[in-house]
C-alpha positions as CSV (number, residue, x, y, z in Angstrom):
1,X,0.0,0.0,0.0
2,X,1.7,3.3,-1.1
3,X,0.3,6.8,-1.2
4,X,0.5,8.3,-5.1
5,X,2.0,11.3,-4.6
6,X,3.0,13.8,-8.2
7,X,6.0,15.6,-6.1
8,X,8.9,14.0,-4.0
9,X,7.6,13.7,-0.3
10,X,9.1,15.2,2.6
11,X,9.0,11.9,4.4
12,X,8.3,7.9,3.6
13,X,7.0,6.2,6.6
14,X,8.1,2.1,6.5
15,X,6.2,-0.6,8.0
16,X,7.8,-4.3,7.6
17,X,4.9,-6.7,8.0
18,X,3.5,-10.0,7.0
19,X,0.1,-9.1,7.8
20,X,-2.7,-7.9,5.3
21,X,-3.9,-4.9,8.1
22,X,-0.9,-4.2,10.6
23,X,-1.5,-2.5,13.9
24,X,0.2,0.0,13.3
25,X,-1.2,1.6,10.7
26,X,-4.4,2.3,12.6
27,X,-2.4,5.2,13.9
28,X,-2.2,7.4,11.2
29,X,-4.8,9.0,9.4
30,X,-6.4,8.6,5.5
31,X,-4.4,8.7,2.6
32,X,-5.8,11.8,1.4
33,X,-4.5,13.7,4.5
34,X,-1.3,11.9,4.4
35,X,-0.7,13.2,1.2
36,X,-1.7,16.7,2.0
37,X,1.0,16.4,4.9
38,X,3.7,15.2,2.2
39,X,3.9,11.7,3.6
40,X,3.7,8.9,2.2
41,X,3.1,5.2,4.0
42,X,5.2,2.1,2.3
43,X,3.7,-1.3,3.9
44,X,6.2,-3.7,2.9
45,X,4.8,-7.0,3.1
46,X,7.1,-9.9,3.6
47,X,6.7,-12.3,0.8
48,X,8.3,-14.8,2.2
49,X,12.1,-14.5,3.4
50,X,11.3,-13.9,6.8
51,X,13.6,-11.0,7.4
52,X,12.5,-7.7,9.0
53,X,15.8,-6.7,7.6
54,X,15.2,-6.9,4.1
55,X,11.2,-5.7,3.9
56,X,12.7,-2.8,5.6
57,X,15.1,-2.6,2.6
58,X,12.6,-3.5,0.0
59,X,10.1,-1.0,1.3
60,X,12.8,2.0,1.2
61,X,14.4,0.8,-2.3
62,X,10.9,2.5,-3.3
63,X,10.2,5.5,-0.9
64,X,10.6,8.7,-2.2
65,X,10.9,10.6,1.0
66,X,13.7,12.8,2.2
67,X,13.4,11.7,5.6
68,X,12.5,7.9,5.8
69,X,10.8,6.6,9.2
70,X,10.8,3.1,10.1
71,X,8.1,1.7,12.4
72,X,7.0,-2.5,13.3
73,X,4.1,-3.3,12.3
74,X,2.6,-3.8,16.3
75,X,3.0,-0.3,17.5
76,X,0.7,2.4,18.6
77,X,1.3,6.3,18.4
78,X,0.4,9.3,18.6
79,X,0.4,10.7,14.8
80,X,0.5,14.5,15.3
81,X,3.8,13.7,17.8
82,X,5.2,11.5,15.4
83,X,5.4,14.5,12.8
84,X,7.4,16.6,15.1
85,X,9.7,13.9,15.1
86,X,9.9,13.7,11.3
87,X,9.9,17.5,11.5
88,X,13.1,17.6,14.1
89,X,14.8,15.3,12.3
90,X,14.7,17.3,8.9
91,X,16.1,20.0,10.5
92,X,18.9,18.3,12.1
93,X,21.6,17.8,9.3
94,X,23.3,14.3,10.0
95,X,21.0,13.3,13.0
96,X,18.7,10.5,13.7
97,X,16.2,9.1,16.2
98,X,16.3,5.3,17.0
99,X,14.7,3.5,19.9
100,X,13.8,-0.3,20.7
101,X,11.1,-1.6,21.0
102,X,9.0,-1.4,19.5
103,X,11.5,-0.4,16.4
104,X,11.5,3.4,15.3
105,X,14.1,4.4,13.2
106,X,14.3,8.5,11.9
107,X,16.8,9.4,9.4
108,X,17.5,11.1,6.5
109,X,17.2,9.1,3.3
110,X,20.5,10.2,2.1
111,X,21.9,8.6,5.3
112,X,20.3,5.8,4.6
113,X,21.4,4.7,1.6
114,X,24.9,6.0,2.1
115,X,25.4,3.0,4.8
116,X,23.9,0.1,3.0
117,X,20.6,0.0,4.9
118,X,19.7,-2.6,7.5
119,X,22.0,-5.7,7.5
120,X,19.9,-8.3,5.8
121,X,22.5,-11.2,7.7
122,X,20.6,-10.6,10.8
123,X,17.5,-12.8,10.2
124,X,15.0,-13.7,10.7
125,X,15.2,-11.0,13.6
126,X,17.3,-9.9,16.8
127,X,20.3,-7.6,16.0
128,X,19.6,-5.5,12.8
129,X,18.1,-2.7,15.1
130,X,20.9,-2.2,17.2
131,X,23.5,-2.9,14.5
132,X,22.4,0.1,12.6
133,X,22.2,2.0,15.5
134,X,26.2,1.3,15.6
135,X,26.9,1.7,12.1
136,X,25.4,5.1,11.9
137,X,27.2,6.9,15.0
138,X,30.4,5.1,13.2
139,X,29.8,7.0,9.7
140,X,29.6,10.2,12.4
141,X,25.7,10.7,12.2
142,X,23.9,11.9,15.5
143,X,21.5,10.3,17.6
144,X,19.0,13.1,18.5
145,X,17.5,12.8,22.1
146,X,13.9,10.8,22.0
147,X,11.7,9.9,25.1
148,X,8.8,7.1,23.3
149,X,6.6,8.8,25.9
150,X,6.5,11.9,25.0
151,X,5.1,10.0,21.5
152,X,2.5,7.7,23.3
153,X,4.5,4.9,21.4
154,X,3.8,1.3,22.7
155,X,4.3,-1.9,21.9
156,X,2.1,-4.8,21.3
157,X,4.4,-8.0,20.1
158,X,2.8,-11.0,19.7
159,X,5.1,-13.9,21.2
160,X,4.4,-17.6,22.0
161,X,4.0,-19.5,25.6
162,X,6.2,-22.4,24.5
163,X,9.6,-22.3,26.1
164,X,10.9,-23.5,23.1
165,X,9.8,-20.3,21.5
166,X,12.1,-18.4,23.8
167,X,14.8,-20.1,24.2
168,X,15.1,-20.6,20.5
169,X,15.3,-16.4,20.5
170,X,17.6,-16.2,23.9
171,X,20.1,-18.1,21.5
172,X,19.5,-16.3,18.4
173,X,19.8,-12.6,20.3
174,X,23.0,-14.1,21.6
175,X,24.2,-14.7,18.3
176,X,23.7,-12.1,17.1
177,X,25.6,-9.9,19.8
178,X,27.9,-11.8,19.4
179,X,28.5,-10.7,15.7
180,X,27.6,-7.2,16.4
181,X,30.5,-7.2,19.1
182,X,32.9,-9.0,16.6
183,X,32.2,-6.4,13.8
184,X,32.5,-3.3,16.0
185,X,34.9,-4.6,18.6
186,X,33.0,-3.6,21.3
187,X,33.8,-6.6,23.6
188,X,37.1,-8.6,23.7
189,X,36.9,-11.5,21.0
190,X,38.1,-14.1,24.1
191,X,36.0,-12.8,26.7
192,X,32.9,-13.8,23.8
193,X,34.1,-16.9,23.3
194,X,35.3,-18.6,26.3
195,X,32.8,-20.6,28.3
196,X,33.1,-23.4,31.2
197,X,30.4,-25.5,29.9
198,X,31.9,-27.0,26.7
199,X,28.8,-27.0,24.4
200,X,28.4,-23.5,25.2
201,X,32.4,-22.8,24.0
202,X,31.0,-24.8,20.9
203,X,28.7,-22.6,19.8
204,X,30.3,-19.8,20.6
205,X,33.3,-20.6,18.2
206,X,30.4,-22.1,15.5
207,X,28.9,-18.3,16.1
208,X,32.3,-16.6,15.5
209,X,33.0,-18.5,12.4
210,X,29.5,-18.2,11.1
211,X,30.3,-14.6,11.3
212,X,33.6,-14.7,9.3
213,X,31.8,-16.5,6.7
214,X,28.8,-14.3,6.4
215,X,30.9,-11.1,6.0
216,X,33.2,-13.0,3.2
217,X,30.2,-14.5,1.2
218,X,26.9,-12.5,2.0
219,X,26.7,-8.9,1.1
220,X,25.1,-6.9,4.1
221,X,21.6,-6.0,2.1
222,X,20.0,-5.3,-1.6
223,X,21.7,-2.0,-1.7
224,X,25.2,-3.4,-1.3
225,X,27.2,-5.1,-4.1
226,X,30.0,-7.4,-3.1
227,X,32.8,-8.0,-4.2
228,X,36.5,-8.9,-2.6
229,X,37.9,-5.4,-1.6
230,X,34.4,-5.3,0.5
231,X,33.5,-6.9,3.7
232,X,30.0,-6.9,2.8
């Protein structure tokens, strides 16, 4: 679903999904006032990958906006404060808002593109949000001060009762630190992997050379070509 807009828009708000009606956009109001506002609404629907990542990507490899804002598909908001966000972050050359969770990402498209966009390697979720967080204050961008209540934003994930469920994503949110620390050395590489428990020193050294292999043979997202002088 896309608002058809004749001129460029002043900003391209993203929602990732793989529902037909997300939460989220209850929110916001009708298409016709969108447009009015110079917004326009990009529900990416995930057709199939499984990677928040990537419907991020595909939704803003179409959005027209100078300032593109990134929102889950389970959040509520106020609109009208959401705008001065959109607003303050047009203003502020080089700065961004970013806040978890629910995921709200602020930035100017320019910025955007410039980095590669969301790290499709962290799927099918845990990571990408906080890896871009990283890889925009290291390209010298700004992270603008944001309180979600001063927004009314609020979460409403939809998780599982089965243990299973969460241990499967304990492991994979461990993982994927893990990688985000080994890409931006923000932790010793021998305090990650050593472990007393064996199996757990295991997968620990699996993690670490999973990572290696990733950043030799998977390019980061859609916007990113690799090639060998790239560690994408």
């Amino acid at each position: 679903m896309k608002v058809d807009m004749t001129s460029r828009p002043r900003y391209s708000i993203i929602i990732p999904t793989i529902s037909d009606e997300p939460l989220t956009i209850k929110s916001f109001p009708p298409p016709e006032e969108l447009a009015r506002l110079g917004i326009e609404l990009i529900v990416s629907k995930d057709r199939g990958w499984r990677n928040p990542s990537r419907t991020r990507n595909v939704g803003a490899s179409v959005s027209r906006g100078e300032i593109l804002c990134f929102l889950d598909d389970d959040a509520s908001l106020n609109f009208e404060k959401l705008l001065h966000v959109l607003d303050v972050v047009r203003e502020n050359k080089k700065g961004f808002v970013w806040y978890i969770p629910p995921h709200l990402l602020v930035l100017h498209s320019e910025d955007f593109f410039k980095i590669g966009g969301y790290d499709e390697r962290f799927k099918p979720l845990k990571g990408e949000d906080i890896e871009i967080r990283l890889k925009l204050i290291r390209e010298g961008l700004k992270e603008l001060p944001f309180e979600p209540a001063n927004l009314n934003l609020h979460h409403h994930e939809r998780t599982s009762h089965d243990p299973r469920y969460f241990h499967y994503h304990y492991l994979l949110n461990q993982k994927h630190l893990t990688w985000i620390h080994i890409e931006y050395k923000t932790y010793p590489l021998i305090k990650l992997i050593v472990r007393k428990n064996p199996l757990e020193l295991l997968r620990r050294i699996k993690w670490v050379l999973e990572w290696l292999l990733y950043r030799r043979y998977q390019k980061r997202s859609i916007f990113c070509v690799k090639n060998k002088d790239s560690s994408f």
